[in-house]
C-alpha positions in Angstrom: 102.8 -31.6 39.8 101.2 -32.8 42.6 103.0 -33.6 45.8 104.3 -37.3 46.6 101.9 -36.8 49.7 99.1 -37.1 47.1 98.1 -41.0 47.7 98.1 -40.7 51.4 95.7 -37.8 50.7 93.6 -39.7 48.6 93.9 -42.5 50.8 92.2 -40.8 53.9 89.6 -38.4 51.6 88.1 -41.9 50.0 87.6 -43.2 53.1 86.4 -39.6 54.9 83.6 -39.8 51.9 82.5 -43.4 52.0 82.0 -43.1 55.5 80.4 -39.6 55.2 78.3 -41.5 51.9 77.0 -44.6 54.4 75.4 -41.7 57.2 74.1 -39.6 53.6 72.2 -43.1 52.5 71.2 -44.4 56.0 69.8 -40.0 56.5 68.1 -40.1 52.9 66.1 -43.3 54.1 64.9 -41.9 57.4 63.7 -38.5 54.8 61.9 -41.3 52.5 60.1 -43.5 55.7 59.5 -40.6 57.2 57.4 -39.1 54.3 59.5 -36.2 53.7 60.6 -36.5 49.8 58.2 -34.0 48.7 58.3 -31.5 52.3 60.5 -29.3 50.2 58.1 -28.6 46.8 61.1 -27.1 44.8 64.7 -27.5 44.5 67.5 -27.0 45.4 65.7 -24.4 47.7 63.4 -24.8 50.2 59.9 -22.8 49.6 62.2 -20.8 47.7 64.9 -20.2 50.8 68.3 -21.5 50.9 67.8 -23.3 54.3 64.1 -23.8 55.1 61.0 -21.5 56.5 61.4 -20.8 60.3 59.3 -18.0 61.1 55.7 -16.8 61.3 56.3 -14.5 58.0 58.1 -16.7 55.7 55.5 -19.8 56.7 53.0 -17.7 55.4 54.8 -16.4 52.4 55.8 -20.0 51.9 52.1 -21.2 52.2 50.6 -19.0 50.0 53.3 -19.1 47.1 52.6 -23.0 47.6 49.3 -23.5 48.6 48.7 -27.4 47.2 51.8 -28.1 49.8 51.3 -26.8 53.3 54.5 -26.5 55.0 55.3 -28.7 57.5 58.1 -27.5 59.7 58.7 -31.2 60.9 59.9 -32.8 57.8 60.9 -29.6 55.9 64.2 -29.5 57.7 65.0 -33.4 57.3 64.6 -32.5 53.3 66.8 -29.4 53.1 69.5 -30.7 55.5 69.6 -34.1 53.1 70.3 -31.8 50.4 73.1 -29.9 52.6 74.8 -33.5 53.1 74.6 -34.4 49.9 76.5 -31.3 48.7 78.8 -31.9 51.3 79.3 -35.1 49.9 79.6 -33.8 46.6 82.6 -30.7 47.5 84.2 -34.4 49.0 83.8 -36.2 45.5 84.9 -33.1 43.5 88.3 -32.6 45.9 88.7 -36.3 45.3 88.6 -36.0 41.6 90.9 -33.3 41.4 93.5 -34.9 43.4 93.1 -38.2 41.5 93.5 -36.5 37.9 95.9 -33.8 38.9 98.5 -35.6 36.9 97.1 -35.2 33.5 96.0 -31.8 32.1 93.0 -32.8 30.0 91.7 -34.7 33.1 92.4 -32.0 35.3 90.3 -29.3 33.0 88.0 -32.1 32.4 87.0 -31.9 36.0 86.9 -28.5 36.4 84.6 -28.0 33.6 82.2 -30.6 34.8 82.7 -28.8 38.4 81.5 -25.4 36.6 78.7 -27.1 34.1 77.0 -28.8 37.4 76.9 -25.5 39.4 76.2 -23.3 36.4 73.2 -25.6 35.5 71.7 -25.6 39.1 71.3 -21.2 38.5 69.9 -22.0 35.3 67.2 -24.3 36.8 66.6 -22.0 39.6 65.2 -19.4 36.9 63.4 -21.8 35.2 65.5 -22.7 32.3 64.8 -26.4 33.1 66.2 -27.1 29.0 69.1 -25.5 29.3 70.0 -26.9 32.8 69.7 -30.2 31.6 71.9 -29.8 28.6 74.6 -28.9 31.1 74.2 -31.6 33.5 74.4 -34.0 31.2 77.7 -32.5 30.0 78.6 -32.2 33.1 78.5 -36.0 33.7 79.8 -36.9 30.4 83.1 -35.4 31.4 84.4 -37.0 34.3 83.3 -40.5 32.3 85.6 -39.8 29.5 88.2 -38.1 31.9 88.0 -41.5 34.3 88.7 -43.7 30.7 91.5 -41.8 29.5 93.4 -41.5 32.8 96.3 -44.1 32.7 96.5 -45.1 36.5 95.6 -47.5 38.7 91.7 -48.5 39.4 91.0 -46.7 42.5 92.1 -43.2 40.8 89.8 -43.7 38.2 87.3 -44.4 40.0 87.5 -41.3 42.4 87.3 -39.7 39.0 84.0 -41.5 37.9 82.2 -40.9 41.4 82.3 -37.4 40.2 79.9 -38.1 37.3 78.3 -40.5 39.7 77.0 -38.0 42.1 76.1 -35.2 39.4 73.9 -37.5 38.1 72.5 -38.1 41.6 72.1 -35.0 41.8 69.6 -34.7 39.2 67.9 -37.5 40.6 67.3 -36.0 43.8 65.9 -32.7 41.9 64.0 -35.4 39.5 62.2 -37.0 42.6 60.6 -33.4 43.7 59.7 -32.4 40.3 58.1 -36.0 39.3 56.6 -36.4 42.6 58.6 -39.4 44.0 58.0 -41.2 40.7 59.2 -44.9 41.8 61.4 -45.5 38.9 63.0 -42.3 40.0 63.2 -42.8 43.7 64.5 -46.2 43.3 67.0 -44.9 40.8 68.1 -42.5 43.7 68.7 -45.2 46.7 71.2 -47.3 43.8 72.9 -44.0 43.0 73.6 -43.3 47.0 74.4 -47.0 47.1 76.1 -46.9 43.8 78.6 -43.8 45.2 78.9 -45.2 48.5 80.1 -48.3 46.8 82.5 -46.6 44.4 84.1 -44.5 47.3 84.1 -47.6 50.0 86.3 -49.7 47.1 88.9 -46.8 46.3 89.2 -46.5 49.9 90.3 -50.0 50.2 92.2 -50.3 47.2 93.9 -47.0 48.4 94.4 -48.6 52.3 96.6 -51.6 50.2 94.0 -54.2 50.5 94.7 -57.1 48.0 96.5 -60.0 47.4 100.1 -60.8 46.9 99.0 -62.4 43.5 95.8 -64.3 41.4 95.3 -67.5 43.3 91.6 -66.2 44.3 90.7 -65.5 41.0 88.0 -68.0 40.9 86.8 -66.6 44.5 86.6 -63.4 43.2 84.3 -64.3 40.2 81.8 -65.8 42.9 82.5 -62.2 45.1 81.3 -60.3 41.9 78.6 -62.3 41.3 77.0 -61.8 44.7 77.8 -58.0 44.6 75.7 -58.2 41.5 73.1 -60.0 42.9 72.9 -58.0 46.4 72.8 -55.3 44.1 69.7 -56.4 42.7 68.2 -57.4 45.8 68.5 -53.3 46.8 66.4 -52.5 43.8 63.6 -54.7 44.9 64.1 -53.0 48.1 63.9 -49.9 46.6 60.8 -50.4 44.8 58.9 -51.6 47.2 59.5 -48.6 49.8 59.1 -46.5 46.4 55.7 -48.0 45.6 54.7 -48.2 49.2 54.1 -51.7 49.6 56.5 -52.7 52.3 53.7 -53.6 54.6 51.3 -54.7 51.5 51.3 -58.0 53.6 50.1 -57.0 56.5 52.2 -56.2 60.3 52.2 -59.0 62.9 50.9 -62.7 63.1 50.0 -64.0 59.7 52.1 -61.4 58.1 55.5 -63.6 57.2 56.1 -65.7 56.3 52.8 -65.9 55.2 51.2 -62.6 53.0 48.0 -61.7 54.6 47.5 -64.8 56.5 47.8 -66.7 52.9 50.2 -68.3 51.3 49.4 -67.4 48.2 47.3 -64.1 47.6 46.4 -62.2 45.5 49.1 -60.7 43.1 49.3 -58.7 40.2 52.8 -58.2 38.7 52.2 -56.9 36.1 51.0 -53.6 37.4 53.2 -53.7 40.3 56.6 -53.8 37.7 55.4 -51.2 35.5 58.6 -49.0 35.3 57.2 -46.0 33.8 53.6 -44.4 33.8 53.5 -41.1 32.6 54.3 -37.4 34.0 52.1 -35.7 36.5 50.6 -38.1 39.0 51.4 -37.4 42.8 52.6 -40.5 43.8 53.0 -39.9 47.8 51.2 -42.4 49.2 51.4 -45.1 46.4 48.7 -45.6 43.7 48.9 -49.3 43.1 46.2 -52.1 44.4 46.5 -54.4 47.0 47.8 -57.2 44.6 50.1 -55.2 43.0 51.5 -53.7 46.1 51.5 -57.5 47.0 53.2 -59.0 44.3 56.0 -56.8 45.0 56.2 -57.3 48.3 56.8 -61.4 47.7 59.1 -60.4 45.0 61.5 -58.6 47.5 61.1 -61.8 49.7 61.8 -64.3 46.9 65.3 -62.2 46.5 65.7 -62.3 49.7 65.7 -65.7 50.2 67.9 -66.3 47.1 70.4 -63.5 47.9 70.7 -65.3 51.8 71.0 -68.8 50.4 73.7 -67.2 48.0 75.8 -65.1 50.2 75.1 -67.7 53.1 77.2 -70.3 50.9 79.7 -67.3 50.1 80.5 -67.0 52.9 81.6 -70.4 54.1 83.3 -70.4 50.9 85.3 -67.1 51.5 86.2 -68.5 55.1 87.7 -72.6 53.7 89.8 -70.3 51.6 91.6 -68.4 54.4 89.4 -65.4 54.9 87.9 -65.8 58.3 87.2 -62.8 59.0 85.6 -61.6 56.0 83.7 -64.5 55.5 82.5 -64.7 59.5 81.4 -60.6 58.4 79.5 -61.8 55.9 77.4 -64.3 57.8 77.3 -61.9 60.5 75.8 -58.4 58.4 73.7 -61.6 56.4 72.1 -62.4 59.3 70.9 -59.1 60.9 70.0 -57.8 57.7 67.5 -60.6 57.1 66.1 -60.2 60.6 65.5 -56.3 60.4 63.8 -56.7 57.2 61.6 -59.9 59.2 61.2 -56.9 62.1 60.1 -54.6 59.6 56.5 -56.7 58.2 56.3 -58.3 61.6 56.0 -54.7 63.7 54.7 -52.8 61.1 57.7 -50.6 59.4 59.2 -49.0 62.8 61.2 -46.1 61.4 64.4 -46.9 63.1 64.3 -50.1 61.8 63.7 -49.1 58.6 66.4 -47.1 58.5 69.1 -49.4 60.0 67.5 -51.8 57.0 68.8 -49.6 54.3 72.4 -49.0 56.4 73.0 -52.1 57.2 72.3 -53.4 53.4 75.2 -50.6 52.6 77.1 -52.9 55.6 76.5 -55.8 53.7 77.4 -54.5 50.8 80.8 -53.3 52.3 82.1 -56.6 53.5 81.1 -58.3 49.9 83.5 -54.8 48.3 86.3 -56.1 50.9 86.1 -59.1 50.0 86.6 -58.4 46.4 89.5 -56.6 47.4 91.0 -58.6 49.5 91.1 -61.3 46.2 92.5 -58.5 43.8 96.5 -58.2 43.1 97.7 -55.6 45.6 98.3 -52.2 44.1 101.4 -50.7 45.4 101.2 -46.9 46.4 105.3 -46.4 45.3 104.0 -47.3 41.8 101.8 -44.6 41.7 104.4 -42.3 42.4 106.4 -43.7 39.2 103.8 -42.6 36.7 104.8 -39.7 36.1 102.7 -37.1 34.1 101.1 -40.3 32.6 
């Protein structure tokens, strides 16, 4: 049985890993604007080495085993040292897991197993049994998921359960975006999952840190709260596709370029092709391979939910502050506001990379104060109670 110290563990682990999630998502942005996603041609290895090529020798070796991908020693080591934080990341989700489902034997082994499956699948896909490494994965993610539903506890255990199945899965994705060369659908899918497990772990951290209320008079708040996490959820997939597909600056950089779209207000668009999800295997897609409209189209889409997400969380917040919540509602407003400038900064200068990056972070930000907000409207879970579960 695990010691009564256990909540207080998991308590300051959630929050070591959201925090440690938030620089992972804000570091695996500054990889993507920095055109580094395919600097590493395989994975989990680096031109076959654990770390990445550093000398004379193993540059050549590395060039000539792939010669359609030079190496480039200045965004080789921004890949390979993602992929070191993300593991990192993921030995914090695992430890997390296994303290949360200590209590329950079939949980417990259910973690371990999907702990083994993941790692034994990674050495099957390093020597090419791509099948059989897939068949794994996806057990390993299946397990914590029925682990997480069968444990009888409160939320925020269950979750640290889940973010285990989580970050498997985004795993995969990070090895999918290499082999499917930065297919959007896939590097999109990637951002939500870092967003996604930065989310998870940010909310067990507060519902760990006793962040509620005493009972269920904000019930009708928190509906609203949900909503907007829903939306602003939404509004990061736009945001996602458009860096994906490259058309971040499809309307141009500096006068003319907001709030107008290449000195027009209404240009040529093609959505159609710029929102189609899937389009086959084996096209490079560094670069982007849509047309100006379609890059364009998506572009004003991600501005449209922009504009809808800031006239949404914008009333949120006033609501969140006539009920009480100053603070949380003035953080709102706040995050609101500097997220909607730095993505203004971003057409208007022409996609800085700093200000790029702190466009994706502070979204995560934003995102944060919307999850504390949702907390602070939730019944307060009591850490003693935990304690009385038992072997439950």
């Amino acid at each position: 049985m695990m010691s009564s110290r256990s909540p207080r563990m998991l308590r300051g682990l959630s929050l070591l890993a959201a925090v440690f999630a938030l620089g992972l998502v804000m570091f695996g942005a500054f990889v993507r604007l920095s055109n580094a996603g395919l600097s590493c041609p395989d994975w989990p290895t680096c031109y076959g080495q654990v770390s990445w090529p550093q000398h004379a020798q193993a540059v050549a070796k590395a060039d000539a085993a792939f010669p359609d991908r030079p190496y480039e020693a200045h965004k080789a080591w921004r890949e390979q040292v993602h992929r070191f934080l993300a593991g990192t990341l993921g030995v914090l989700v695992l430890v997390l897991a296994l303290l949360a489902s200590w209590r329950k034997r079939s949980a417990r082994l259910a973690v371990i197993a999907a702990a083994v499956l993941a790692a034994i699948g990674v050495g099957l896909y390093i020597g090419g049994e791509h099948r059989w490494s897939s068949l794994l994965a996806a057990g390993a993610i299946a397990l914590p998921l029925f682990a997480a539903m069968g444990l009888k506890r409160p939320g925020a255990w269950r979750i640290c359960v889940l973010a285990l199945a989580v970050i498997i899965f985004q795993a995969m994705l990070g090895m999918w975006t290499v082999t499917l060369l930065l297919k959007p659908i896939v590097v999109m899918g990637h951002l939500l999952g870092g967003i996604a497990t930065f989310a998870l772990l940010a909310y067990a951290a507060l519902r760990f840190a006793g962040v509620g209320a005493p009972d269920d008079r904000m019930a009708d708040l928190r509906r609203l709260v949900a909503f907007g996490i829903v939306l602003l959820f939404g509004q990061i997939a736009l945001g996602g596709w458009t860096s994906a597909n490259y058309a971040a600056l499809a309307c141009g950089y500096g006068p003319g370029s907001f709030p107008q779209c290449l000195n027009q207000w209404l240009p040529a668009t093609d959505f159609h092709q710029g929102f189609v999800l899937w389009r086959g295997i084996g096209v490079n897609y560094e670069g982007g391979v849509l047309d100006m409209a379609a890059r364009s189209a998506i572009q004003l889409a991600h501005r449209i939910g922009a504009l809808v997400v800031f006239c949404y969380l914008g009333w949120l917040s006033h609501k969140v502050v006539r009920r009480g919540l100053y603070g949380l509602g003035v953080g709102i407003a706040v995050v609101l506001v500097c997220q909607v400038l730095l993505g203004i900064s971003n057409v208007y200068f022409g996609l800085p990379l700093m200000v790029a990056t702190a466009h994706n972070g502070v979204a995560a930000v934003l995102l944060f104060t919307l999850l504390a907000t949702l907390a602070r409207t939730q019944r307060r879970q009591d850490e003693s109670m935990f304690l009385s579960l038992g072997r439950h």
